[in-house]
Each structure stands twice: as C-alpha cells, then as structure tokens.
C-alpha positions in Angstrom: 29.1 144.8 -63.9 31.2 143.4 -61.7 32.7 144.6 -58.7 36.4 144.4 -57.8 38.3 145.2 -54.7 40.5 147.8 -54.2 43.7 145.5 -55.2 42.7 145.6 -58.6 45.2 147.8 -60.4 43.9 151.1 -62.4 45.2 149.4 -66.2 43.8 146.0 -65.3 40.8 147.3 -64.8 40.6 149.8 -68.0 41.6 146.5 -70.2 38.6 144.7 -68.8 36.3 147.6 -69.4 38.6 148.1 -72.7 37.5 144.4 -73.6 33.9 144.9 -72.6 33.3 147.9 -75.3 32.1 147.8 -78.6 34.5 148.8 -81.3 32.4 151.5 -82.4 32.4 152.6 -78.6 36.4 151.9 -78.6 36.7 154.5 -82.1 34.5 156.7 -80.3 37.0 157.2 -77.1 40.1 156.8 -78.9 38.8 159.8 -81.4 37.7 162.0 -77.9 41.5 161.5 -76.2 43.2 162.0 -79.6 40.8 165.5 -79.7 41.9 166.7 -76.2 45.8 165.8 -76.6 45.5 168.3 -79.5 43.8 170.9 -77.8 46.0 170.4 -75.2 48.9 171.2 -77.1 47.4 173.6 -78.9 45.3 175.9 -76.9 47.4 178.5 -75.1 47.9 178.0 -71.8 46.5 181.4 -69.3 48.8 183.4 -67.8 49.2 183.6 -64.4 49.1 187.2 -62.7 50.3 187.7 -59.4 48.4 190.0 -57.4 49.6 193.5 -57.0 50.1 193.1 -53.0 51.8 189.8 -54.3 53.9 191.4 -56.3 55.2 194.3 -53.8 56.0 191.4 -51.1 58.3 190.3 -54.2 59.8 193.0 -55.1 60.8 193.9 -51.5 62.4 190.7 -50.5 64.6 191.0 -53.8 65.6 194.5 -52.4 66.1 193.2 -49.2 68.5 190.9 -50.9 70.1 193.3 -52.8 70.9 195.7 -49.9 72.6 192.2 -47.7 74.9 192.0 -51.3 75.7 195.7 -51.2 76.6 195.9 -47.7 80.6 196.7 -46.8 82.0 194.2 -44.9 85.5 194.0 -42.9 88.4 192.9 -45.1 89.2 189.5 -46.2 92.7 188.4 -46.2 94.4 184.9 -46.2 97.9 186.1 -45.2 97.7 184.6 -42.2 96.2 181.7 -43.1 98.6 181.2 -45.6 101.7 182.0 -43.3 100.4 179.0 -41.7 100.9 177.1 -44.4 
C-alpha cells in the first residue's frame, strides 16, 4: 500500500481504496453500512437522566427566575414622554 501525505483529501482516498477492493469485499461493506443506518434509525436512542443534584441546581435557577418576573416594580408611564412629543 501506498503512502500518501496529508494533502490527500478523505474521499480521494476512500475511492482509491474503493477501486482497490474486490467486488465481493465492496457487497460486503456496502451490506455492513446499509445494516448500521437501520439500526440506527431503528434502535431507540437512551435517555438521558440528569442527576438529582443536577436537577435541584435546575430547578432553583428557574425559581430564581420566576421570583425576578414576580417582583413589583415602580410604575411605568409614557405621559411625559409623550407630552414631549
């Protein structure tokens, strides 16, 4: 096998490997990527969990962000603004 240098790009190089294999070989791989795509698709994927220290740092900066909204402010008013105008 021959070696290449680093300029080579990724597909060049599969198609001269691609070329290189028998068509047997080339049945063979096509059959194996066709059989991970569907498992791929197929095969659920794991949920993730958060842990449940994880999950309280969560929850607390949503009620942190809840209280800001909650919070009584001074009143708004345009008027003068709009006298302005």
């Amino acid at each position: 096998m021959k070696v290449h240098l680093m300029s080579v790009r990724p597909e060049e190089r599969l198609q001269e490997i691609w070329s290189t294999l028998p068509a047997i070989e080339q049945g063979a791989v096509l059959d194996f990527a066709e059989f991970l795509a569907h498992r791929h698709r197929t095969e659920p994927r794991p949920e993730e969990h958060l842990s449940e220290e994880a999950h309280f740092r969560v929850v607390a900066a949503l009620d942190a962000v809840t209280a800001l909204s909650q919070e009584a402010g001074p009143t708004v008013s345009n008027r003068t603004h709009d006298i302005d105008l």
